[in-house]
TORDREN-169930 format. One record per residue: residue number from 1; x, y, z of N, C-alpha, C, CB in turn. Coordinates in nm, 3 decimals. Glycine has a CB too. Layout:
# residues N
+-----+---------+---------+---------+---------+---------+---------+---------+---------+---------+---------+---------+---------+
|   k |      nx |      ny |      nz |     cax |     cay |     caz |      cx |      cy |      cz |     cbx |     cby |     cbz |
+-----+---------+---------+---------+---------+---------+---------+---------+---------+---------+---------+---------+---------+
| NUM |       X |       Y |       Z |       X |       Y |       Z |       X |       Y |       Z |       X |       Y |       Z |
...
+-----+---------+---------+---------+---------+---------+---------+---------+---------+---------+---------+---------+---------+
This chain:
# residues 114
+-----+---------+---------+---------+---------+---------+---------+---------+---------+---------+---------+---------+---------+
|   k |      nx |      ny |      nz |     cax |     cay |     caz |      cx |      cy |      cz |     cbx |     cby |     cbz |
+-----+---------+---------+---------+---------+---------+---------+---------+---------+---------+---------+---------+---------+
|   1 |   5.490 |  -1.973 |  -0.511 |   5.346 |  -1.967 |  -0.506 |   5.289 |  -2.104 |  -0.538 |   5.292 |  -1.861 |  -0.602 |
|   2 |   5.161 |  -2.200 |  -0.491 |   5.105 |  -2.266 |  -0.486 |   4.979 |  -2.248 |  -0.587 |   5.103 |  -2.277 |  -0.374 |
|   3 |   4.975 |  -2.330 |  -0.702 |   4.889 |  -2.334 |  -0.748 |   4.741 |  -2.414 |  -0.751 |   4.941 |  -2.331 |  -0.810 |
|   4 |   4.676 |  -2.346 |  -0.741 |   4.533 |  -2.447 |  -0.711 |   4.439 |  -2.421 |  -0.795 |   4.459 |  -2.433 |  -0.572 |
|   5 |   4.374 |  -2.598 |  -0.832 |   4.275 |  -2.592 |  -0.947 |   4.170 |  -2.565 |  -0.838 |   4.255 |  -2.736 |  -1.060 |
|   6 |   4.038 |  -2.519 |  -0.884 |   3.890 |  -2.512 |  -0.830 |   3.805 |  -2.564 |  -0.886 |   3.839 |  -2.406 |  -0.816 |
|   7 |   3.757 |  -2.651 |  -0.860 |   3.631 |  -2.764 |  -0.956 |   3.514 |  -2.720 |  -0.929 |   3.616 |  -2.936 |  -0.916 |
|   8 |   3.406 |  -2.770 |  -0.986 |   3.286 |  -2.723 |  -0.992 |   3.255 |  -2.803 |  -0.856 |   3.201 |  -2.748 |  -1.134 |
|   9 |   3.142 |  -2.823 |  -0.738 |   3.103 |  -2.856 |  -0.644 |   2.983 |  -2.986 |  -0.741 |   3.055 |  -2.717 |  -0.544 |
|  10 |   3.014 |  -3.117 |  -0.679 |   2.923 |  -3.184 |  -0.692 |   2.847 |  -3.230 |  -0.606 |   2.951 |  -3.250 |  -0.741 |
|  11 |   2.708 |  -3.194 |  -0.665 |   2.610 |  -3.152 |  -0.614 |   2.503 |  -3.321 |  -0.677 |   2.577 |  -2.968 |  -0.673 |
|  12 |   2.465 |  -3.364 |  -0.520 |   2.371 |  -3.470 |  -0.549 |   2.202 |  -3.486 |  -0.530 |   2.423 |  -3.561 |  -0.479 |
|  13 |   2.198 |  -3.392 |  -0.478 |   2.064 |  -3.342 |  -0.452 |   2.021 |  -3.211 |  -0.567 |   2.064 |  -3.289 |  -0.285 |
|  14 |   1.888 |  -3.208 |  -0.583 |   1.867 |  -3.115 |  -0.688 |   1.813 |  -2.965 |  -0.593 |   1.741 |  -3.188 |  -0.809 |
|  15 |   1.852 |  -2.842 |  -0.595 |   1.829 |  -2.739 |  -0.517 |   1.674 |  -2.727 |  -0.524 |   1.909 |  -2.615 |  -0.561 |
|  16 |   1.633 |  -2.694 |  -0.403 |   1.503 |  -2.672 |  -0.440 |   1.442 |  -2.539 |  -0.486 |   1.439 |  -2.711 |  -0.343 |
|  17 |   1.358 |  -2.537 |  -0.549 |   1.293 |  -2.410 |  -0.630 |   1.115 |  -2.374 |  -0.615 |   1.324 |  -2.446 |  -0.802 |
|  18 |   1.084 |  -2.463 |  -0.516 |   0.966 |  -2.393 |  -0.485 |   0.934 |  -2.346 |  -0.361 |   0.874 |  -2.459 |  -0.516 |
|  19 |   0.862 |  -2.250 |  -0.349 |   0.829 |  -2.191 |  -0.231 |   0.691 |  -2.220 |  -0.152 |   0.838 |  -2.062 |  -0.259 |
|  20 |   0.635 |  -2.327 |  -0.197 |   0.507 |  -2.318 |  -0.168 |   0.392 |  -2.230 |  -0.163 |   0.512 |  -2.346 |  -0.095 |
|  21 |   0.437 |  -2.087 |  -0.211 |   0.350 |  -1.956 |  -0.219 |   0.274 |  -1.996 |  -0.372 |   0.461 |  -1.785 |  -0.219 |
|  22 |   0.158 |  -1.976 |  -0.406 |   0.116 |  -1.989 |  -0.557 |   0.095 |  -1.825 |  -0.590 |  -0.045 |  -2.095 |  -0.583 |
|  23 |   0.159 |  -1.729 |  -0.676 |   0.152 |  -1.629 |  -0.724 |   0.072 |  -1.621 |  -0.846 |   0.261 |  -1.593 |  -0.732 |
|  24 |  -0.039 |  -1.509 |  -0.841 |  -0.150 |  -1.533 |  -0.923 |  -0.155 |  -1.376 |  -0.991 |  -0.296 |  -1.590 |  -0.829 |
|  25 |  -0.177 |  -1.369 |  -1.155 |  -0.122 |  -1.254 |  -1.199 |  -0.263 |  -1.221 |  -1.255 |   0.016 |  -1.260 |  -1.298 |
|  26 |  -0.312 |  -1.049 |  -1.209 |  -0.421 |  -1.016 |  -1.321 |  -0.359 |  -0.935 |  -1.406 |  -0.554 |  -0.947 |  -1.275 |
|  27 |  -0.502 |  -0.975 |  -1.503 |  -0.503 |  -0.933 |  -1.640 |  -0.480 |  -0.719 |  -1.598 |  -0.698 |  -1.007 |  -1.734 |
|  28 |  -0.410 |  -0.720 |  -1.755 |  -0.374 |  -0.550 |  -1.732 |  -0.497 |  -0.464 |  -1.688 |  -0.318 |  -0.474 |  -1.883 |
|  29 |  -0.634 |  -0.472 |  -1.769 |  -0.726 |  -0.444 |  -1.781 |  -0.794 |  -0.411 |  -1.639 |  -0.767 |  -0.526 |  -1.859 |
|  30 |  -0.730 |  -0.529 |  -1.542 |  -0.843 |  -0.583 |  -1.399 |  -0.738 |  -0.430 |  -1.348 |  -0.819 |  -0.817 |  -1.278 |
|  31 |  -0.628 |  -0.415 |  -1.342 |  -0.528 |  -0.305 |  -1.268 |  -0.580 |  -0.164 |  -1.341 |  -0.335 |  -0.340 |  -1.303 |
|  32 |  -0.665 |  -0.139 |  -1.442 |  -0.679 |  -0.005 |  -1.474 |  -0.808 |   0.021 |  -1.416 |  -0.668 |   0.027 |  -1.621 |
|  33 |  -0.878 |  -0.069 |  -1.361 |  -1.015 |  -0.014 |  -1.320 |  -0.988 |   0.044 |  -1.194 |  -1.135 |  -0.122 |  -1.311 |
|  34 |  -1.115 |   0.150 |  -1.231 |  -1.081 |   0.274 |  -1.136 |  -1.180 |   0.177 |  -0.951 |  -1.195 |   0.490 |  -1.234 |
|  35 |  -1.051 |   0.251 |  -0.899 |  -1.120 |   0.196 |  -0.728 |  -1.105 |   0.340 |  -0.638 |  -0.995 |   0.036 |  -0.627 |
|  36 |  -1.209 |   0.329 |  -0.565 |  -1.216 |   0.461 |  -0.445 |  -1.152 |   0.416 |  -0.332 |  -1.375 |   0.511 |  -0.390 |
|  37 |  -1.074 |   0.488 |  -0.314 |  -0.966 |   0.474 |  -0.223 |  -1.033 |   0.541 |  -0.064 |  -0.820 |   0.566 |  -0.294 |
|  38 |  -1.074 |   0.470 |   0.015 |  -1.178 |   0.469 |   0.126 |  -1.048 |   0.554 |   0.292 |  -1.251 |   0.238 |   0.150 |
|  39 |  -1.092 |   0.648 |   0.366 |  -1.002 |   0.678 |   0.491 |  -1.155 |   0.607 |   0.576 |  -0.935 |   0.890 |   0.526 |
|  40 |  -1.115 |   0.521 |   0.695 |  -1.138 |   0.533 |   0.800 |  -1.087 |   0.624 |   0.917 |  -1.131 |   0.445 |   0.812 |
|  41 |  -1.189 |   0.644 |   0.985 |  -1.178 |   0.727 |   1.163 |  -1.167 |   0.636 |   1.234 |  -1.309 |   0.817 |   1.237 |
|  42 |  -1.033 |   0.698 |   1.307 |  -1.014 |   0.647 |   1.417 |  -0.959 |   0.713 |   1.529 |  -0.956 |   0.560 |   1.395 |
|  43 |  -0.982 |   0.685 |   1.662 |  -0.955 |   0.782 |   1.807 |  -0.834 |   0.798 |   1.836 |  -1.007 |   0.731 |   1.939 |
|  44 |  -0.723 |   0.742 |   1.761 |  -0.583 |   0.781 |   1.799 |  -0.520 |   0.833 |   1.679 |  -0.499 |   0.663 |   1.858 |
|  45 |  -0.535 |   0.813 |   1.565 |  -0.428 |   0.911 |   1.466 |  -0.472 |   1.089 |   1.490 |  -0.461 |   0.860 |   1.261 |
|  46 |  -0.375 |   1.141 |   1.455 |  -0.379 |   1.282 |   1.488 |  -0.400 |   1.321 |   1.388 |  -0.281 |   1.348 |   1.545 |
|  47 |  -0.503 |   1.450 |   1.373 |  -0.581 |   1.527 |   1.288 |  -0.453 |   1.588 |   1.212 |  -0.690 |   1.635 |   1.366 |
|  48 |  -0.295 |   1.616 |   1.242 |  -0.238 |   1.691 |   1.146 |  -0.145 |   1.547 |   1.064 |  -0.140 |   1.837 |   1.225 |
|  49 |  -0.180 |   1.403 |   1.139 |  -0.082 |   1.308 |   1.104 |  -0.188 |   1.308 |   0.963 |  -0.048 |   1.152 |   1.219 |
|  50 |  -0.309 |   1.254 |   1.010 |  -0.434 |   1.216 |   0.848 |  -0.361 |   1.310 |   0.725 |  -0.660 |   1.301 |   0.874 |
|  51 |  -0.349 |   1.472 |   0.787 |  -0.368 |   1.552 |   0.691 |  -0.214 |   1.542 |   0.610 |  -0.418 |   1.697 |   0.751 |
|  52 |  -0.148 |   1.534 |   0.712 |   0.006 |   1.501 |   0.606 |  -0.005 |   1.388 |   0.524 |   0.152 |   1.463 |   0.692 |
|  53 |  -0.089 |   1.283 |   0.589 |  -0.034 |   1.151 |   0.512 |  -0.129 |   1.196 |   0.355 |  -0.092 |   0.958 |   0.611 |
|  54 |  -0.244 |   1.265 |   0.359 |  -0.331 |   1.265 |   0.274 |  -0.285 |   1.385 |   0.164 |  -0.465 |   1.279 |   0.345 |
|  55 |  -0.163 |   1.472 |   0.208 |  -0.104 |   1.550 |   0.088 |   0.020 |   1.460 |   0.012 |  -0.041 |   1.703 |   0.149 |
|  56 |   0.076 |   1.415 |   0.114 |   0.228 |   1.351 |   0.084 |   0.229 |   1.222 |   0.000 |   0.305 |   1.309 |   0.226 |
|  57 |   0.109 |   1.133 |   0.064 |   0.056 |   1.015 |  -0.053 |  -0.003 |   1.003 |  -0.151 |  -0.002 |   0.946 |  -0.031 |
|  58 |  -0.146 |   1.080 |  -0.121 |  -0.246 |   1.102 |  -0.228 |  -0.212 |   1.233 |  -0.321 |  -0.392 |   1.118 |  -0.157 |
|  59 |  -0.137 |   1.342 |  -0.290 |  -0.129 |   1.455 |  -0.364 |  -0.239 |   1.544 |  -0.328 |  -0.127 |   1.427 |  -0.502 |
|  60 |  -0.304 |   1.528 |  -0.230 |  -0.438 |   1.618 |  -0.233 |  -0.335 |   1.757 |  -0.169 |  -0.604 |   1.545 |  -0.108 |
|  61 |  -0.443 |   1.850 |  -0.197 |  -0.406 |   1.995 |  -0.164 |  -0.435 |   2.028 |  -0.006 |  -0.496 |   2.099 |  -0.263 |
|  62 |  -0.398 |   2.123 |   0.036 |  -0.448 |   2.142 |   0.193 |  -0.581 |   2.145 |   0.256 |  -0.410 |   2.254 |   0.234 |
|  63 |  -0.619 |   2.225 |   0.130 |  -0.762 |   2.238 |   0.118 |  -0.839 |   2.116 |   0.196 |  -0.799 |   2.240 |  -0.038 |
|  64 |  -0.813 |   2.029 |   0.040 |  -0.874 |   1.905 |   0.046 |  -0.878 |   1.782 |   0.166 |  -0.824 |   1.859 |  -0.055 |
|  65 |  -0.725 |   1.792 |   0.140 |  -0.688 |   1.713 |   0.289 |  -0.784 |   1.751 |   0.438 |  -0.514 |   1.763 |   0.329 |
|  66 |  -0.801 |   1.857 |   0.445 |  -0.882 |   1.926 |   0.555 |  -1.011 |   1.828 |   0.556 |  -0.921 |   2.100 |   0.518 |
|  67 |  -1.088 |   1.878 |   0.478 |  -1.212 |   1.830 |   0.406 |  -1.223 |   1.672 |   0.429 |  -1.205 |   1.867 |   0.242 |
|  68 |  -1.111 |   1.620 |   0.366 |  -1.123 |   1.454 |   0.382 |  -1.103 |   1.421 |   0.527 |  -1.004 |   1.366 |   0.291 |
|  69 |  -0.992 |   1.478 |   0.584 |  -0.987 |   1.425 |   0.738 |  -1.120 |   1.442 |   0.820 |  -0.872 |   1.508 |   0.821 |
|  70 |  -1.176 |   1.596 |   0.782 |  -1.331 |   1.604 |   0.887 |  -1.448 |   1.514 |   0.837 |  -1.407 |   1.772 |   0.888 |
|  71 |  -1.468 |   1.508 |   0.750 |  -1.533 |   1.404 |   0.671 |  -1.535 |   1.256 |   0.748 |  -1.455 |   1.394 |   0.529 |
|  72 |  -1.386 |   1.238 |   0.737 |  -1.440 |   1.081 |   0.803 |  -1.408 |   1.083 |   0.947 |  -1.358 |   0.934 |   0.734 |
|  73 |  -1.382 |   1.207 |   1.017 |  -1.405 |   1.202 |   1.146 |  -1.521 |   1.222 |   1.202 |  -1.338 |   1.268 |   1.195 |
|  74 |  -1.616 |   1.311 |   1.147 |  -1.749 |   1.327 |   1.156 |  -1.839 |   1.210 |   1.122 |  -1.779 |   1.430 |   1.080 |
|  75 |  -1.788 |   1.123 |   1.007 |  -1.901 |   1.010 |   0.968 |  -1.841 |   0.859 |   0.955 |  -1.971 |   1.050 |   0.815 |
|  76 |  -1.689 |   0.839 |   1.016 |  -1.647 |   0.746 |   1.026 |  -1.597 |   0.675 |   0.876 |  -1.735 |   0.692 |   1.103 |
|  77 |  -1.618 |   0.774 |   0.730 |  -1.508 |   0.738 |   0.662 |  -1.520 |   0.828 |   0.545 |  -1.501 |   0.588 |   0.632 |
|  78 |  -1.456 |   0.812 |   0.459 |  -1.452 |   0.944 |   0.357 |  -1.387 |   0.929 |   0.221 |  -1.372 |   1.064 |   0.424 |
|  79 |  -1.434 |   0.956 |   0.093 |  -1.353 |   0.924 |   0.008 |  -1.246 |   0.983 |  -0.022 |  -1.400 |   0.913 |  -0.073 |
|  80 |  -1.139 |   0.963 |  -0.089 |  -0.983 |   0.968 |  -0.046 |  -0.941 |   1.055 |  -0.211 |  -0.892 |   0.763 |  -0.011 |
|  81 |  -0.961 |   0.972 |  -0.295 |  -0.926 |   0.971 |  -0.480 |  -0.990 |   0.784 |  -0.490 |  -0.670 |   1.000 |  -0.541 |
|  82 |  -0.992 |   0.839 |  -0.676 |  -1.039 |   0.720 |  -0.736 |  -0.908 |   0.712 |  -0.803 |  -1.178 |   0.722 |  -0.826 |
|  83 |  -0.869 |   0.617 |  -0.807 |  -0.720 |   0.527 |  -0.905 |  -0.759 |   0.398 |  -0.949 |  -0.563 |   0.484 |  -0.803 |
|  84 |  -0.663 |   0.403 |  -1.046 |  -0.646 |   0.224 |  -1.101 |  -0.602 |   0.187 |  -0.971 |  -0.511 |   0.169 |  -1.246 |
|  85 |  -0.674 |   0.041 |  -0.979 |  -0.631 |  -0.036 |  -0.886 |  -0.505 |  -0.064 |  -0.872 |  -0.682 |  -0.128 |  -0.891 |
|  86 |  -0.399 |  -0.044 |  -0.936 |  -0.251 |  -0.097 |  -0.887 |  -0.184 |   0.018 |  -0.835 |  -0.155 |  -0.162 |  -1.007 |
|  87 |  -0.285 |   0.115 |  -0.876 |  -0.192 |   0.244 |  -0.746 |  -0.275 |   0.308 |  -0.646 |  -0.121 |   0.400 |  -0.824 |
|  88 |  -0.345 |   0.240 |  -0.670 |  -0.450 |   0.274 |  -0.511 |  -0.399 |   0.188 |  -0.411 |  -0.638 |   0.231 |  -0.519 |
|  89 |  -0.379 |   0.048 |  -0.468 |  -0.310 |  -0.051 |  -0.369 |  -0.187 |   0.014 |  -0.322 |  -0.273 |  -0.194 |  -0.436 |
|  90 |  -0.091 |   0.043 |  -0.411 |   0.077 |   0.118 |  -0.395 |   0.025 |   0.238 |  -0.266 |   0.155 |   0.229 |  -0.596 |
|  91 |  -0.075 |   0.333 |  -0.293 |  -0.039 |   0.446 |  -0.256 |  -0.119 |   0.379 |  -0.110 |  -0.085 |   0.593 |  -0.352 |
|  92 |  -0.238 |   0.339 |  -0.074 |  -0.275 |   0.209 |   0.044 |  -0.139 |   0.166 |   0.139 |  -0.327 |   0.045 |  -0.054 |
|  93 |  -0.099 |   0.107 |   0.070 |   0.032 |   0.007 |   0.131 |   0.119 |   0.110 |   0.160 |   0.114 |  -0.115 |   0.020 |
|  94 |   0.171 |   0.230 |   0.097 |   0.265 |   0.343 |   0.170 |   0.201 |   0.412 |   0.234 |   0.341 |   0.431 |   0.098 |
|  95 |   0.098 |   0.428 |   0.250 |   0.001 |   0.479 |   0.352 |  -0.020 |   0.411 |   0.509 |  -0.130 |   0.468 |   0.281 |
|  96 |  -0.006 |   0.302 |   0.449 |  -0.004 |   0.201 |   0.622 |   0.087 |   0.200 |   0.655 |  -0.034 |   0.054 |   0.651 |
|  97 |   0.201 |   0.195 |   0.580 |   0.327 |   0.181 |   0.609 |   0.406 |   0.298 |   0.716 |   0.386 |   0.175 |   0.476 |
|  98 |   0.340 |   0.389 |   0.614 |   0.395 |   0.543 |   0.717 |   0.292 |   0.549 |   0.889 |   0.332 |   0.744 |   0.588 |
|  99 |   0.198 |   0.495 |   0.883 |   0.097 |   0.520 |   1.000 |   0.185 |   0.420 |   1.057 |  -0.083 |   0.496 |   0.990 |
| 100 |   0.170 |   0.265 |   1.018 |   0.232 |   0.201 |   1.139 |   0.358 |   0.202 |   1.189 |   0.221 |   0.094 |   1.132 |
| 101 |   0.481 |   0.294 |   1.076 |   0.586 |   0.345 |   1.143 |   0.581 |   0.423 |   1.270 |   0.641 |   0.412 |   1.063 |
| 102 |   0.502 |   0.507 |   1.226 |   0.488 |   0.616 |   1.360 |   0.370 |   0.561 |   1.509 |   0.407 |   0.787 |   1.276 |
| 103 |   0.364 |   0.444 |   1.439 |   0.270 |   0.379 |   1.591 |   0.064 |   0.416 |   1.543 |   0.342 |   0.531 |   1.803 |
| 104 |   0.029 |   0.495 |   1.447 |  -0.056 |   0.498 |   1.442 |  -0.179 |   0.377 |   1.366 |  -0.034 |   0.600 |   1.419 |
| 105 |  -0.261 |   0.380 |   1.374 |  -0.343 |   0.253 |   1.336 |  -0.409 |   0.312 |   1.216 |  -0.456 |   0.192 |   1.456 |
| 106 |  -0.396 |   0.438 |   1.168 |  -0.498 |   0.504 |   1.031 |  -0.504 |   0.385 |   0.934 |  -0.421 |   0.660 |   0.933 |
| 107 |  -0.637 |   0.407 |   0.887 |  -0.659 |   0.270 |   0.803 |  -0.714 |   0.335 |   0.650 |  -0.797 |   0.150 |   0.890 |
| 108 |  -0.685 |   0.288 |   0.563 |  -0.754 |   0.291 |   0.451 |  -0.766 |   0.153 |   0.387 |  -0.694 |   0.386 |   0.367 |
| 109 |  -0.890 |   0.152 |   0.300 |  -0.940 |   0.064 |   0.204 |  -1.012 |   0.103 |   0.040 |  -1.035 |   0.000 |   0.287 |
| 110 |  -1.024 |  -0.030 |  -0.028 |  -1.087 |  -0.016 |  -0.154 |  -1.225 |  -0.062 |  -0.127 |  -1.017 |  -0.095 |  -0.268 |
| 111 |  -1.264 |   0.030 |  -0.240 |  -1.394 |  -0.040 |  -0.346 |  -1.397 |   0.027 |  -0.473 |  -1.561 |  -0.022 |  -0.284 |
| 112 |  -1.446 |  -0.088 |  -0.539 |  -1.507 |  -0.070 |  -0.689 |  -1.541 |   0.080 |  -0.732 |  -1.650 |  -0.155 |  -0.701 |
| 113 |  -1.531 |   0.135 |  -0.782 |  -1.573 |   0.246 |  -0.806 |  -1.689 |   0.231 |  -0.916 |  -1.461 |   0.327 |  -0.838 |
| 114 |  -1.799 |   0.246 |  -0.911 |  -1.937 |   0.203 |  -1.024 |  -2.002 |   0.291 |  -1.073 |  -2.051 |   0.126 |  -0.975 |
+-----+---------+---------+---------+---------+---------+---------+---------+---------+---------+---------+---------+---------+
């Protein structure tokens, strides 16, 4: 058998470590304020796609889900739930996520809740 040492790699350049992205952190406080979690209408998601996404994400009941989908199909938008902002964003972002999997454009947004 052949024995072989393994040395450390010398290295003359220093690796680089920035990404040029600047990551900006809020305060805990700014993530507990409550935000209304907004559905837009729109002419191509399907009335039973809204209503799944609006039990399976938000937790709403059938009931409700009903209610919210006609709501903002009738007036072009509808309130959804109020959350802290860091899970209104979460439950937002798996919300688009599942629409634009399946090809649909359903949109939701925030505001302030006052």
């Amino acid at each position: 058998m052949f024995a072989q040492t393994v040395s450390e790699p010398q290295t003359k350049t220093k690796p680089r470590t920035t990404t040029g992205i600047e990551l900006t952190t809020m305060p805990e406080e700014e993530l507990e304020k409550p935000f209304r979690v907004m559905i837009l209408n729109d002419e191509v998601t399907p009335m039973d796609f809204v209503v799944m996404v609006l039990r399976t994400i938000f937790a709403l009941t059938y009931g409700r889900s009903i209610r919210v989908m006609l709501e903002a199909h009738n007036t072009g938008c509808a309130h959804v739930v109020t959350l802290p902002l860091g899970e209104a964003q979460e439950k937002v972002y798996a919300a688009h996520s599942l629409a634009r999997s399946a090809g649909y454009p359903l949109s939701f947004y925030l505001e302030p809740d006052e």
